[in-house]
N, C-alpha and C positions, 0 to 999 in steps of 0.2 A: 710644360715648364711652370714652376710655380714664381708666382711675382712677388717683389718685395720692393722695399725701398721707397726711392722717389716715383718708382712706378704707380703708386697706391696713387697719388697725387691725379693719373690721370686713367678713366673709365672708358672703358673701351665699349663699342655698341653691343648689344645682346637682347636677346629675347627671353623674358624672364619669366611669361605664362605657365610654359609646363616645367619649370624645376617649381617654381612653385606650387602646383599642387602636388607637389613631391612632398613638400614641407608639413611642418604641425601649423598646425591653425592657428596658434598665441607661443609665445614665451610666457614664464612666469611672469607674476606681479611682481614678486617679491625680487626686488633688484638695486642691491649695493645698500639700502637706507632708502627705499623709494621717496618716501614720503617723511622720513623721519630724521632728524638729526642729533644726535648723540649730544645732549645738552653737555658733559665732560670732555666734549674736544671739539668746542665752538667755532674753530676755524681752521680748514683742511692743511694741515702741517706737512713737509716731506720727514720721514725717519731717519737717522743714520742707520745706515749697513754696515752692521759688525762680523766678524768673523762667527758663521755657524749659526748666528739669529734666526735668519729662516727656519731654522730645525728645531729650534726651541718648543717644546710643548704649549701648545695652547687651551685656555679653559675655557670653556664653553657652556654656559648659561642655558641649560636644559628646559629649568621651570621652578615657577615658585611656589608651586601646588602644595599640600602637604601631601606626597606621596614617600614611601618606600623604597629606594634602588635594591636590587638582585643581582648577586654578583653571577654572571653565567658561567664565565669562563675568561682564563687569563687577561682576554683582550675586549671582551664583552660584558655586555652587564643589562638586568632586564627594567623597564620603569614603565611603570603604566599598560602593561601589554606589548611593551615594545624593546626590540633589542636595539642596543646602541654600543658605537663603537667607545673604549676609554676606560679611566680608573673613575669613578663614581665618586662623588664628597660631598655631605651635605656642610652647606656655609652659611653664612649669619649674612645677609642683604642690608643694606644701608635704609633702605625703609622698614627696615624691625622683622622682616619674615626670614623665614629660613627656605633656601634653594638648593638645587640639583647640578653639580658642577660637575663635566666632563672633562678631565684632562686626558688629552690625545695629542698625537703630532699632527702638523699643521695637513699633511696630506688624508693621514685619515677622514680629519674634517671634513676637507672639501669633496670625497666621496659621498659623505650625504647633502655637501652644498649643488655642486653643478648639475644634478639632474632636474633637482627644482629649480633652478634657477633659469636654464634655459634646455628646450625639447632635445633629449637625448638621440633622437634622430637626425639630426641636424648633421652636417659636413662636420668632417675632426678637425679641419681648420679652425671654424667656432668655436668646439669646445676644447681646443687646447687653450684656446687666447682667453676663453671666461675660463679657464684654469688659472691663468697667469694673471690677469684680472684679480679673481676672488681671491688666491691666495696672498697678493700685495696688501689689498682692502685688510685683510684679517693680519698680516704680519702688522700693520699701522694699527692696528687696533689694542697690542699690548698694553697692559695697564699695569701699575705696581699701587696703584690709590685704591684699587677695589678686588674683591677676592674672583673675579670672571676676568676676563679679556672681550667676550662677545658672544650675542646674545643668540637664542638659536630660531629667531623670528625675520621679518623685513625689517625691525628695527635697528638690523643688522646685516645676517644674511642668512635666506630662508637656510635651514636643517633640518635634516629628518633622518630617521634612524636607518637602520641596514637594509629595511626593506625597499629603499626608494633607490638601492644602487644599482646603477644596469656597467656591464660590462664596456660600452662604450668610453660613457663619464672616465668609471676607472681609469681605463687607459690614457685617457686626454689625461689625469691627473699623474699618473705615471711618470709620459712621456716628458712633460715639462716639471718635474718635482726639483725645488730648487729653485726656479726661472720666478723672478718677480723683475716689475716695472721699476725703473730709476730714473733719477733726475738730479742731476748735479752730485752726485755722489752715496743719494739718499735714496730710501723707500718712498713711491710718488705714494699721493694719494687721491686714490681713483674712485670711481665710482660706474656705474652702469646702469641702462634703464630698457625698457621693450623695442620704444622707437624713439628717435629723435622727432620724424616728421617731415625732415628736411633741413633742420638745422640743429647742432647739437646747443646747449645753454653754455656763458659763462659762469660758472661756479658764483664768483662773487654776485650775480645780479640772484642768486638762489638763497645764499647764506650772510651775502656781505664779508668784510673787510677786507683784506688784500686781495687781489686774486693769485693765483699760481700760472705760472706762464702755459702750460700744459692742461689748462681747466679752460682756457678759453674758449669759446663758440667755435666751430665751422661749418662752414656749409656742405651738407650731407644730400648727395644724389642716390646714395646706394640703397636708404629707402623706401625710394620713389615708387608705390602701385603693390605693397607689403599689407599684409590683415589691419597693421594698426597705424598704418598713416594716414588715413583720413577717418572720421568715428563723427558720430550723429548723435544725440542726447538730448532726449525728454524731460524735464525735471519740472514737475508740479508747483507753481506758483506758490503756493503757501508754504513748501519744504524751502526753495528759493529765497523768499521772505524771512523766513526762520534763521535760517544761515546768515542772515544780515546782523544778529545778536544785537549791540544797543540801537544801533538805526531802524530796526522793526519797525517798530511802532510809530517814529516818526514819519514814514512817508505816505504814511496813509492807504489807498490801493494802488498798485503797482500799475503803469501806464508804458513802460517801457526801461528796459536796459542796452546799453551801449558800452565801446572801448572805449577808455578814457586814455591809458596811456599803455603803450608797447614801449618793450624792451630790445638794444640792437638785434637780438634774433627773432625779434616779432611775437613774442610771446608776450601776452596781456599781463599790466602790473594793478591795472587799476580798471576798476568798472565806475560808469555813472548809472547811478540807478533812480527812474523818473518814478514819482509815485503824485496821487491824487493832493495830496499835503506839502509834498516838498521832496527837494532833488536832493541827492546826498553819491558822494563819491566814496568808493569803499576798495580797500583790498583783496583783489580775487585771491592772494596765496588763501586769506583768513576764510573767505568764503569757501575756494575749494575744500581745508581742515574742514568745516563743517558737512555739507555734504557728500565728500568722502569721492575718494578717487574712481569708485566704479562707475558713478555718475557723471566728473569732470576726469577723466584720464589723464588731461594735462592742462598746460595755462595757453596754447599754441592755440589760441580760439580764431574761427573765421569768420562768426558770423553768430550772434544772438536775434530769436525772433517771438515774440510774443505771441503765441499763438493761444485766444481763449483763459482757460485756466493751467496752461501747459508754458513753458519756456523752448525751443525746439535751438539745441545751442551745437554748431557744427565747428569741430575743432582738428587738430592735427599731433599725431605721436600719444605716446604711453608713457606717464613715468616725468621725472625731473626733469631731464634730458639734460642731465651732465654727465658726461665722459663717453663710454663705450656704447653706441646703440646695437641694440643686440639684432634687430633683423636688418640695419645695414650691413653687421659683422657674414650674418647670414648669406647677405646678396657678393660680396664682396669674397668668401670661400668657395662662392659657386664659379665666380670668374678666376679662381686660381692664385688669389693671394693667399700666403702662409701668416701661421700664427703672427710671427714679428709684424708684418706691413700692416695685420690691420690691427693689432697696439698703437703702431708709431701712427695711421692716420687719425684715429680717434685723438690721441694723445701728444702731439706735434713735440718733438725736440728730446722726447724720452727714450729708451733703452731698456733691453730685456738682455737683464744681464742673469750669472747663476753663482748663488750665497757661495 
């Protein structure tokens, strides 16, 4: 029997060793805007659902290379060595270059979005739900201010041409084509990441200003003993240093770093950083943008330690950790919830309804 509902609320025992080395070893990086936020829509809005929206062609932000598109065939088209799905259009970009515009419908796209986005091996459960996921994220993502809708990077949501499509993905995009997330009447706006860690974030403690009742935190069991819930990280003291930008140079040699302050889901807002010179408080988001997510994975930190000329910094989860954690969703299909339960636990109060 597959579960749904209020059922999600409660986890029943299981042994999760060997489905898991069933599993891929990562999810993508590239998850919802991991790391990035779309300076044009500063704060996560619900959409209205109009009649037939969903199905509205979307433009898709190829590249702003100077290259040449090739028309293939009716439905294809060649760029760079690569076929891709759509009608082709070069557009004039609001910083003066000229780019590579994909208009396709909203499912094509997500044919080259769900395989990179999360391991096409995975339970159909998963990937139906990061179906209904990506395709919400992209329906909110229309724009009438600029000649794209969404870009075909993490800046957005990973894309890739026809060659990355496996017949699983497809299907998961098939079987829910139509189904996006709502909330009060509206298209939510969601977001997804690798792992939570154990707790997913409030949006607002991410982006700030209002929050949305459905971007809240909760407490996530499901990725309890997953590849990326707990992670270990070396970072060289003077790359460390670097990343501090004007505070560098003030604090002289580096003596020690510590939490200064956590946020309700425990995740680090603020570092104190001890140096020979002088003590200076700084923000790890700023810190993480500097040395870059493959180093700090997320802000869920456990423990910072000075080791020599090395930092040895032990933390928890992949990714922002707002909305959908993608290897809870994982653990969570293995026990028998469908697409709907694990939207609604990720997303409390929402609905998957169809345009």
């Amino acid at each position: 029997m597959r579960k749904s509902g209020a059922a999600v609320l409660k986890r029943s025992a299981f042994v999760f060793g060997a489905a898991l080395a069933l599993a891929s070893a990562k999810t993508a990086d590239a998850t919802g805007g991991l790391d990035v936020w779309d300076p044009e829509l500063p704060t996560p809005q619900p959409i209205p659902i109009l009649p037939g929206n969903v199905d509205l062609p979307l433009r898709v932000l190829i590249t702003s290379e100077p290259v040449a598109p090739r028309r293939a065939d009716g439905r294809t088209f060649e760029l760079a060595g690569k076929r891709y799905r759509g009608r082709p259009e070069v557009v004039a970009l609001p910083d003066g270059r000229n780019g590579i515009v994909s208009t396709l419908s909203v499912d094509e796209y997500l044919y080259g979005v769900v395989p990179l986005e999360v391991a096409p091996g995975w339970p159909a459960a998963v990937l139906a739900a990061q179906a209904i996921v990506a395709r919400t994220y992209a329906v909110a993502r229309r724009s009438v201010g600029r000649p794209y809708d969404i870009v075909a990077t993490s800046a957005g949501q990973a894309y890739g041409d026809c060659s990355v499509e496996t017949p699983a993905t497809n299907a998961a995009v098939d079987a829910t084509s139509g189904r996006i997330i709502a909330y009060g009447g509206a298209a939510a706006s969601v977001f997804y990441m690798a792992c939570c860690g154990g707790h997913t974030e409030d949006a607002a403690e991410v982006w700030g200003r209002n929050p949305l009742p459905y971007l809240r935190g909760v407490s996530d069991p499901w990725c309890a003993g997953t590849p990326d819930y707990r992670w270990r990280s070396t970072i060289a003291v003077h790359d460390f240093v670097a990343a501090l930008g004007a505070d560098a140079a003030a604090i002289g040699s580096l003596r020690g770093v510590t939490i200064a302050e956590v946020d309700p889901s425990g995740r680090a807002k603020r570092l104190l950083v001890r140096g020979s010179a002088r003590t200076v408080e700084v923000g790890l988001a700023e810190v993480r943008r500097a040395l870059g997510s493959r180093r700090l994975p997320s802000t869920l930190l456990r423990g910072i330690v000075l080791d020599g000329e090395s930092l040895i910094v032990e933390g928890a989860g992949r990714g922002h950790g707002v909305g959908l954690c993608q290897w809870g969703a994982h653990t969570m299909a293995l026990q028998g919830y469908d697409p709907a339960a694990i939207v609604a636990f990720y997303f409390p109060g929402v609905a998957v309804v169809r345009d």
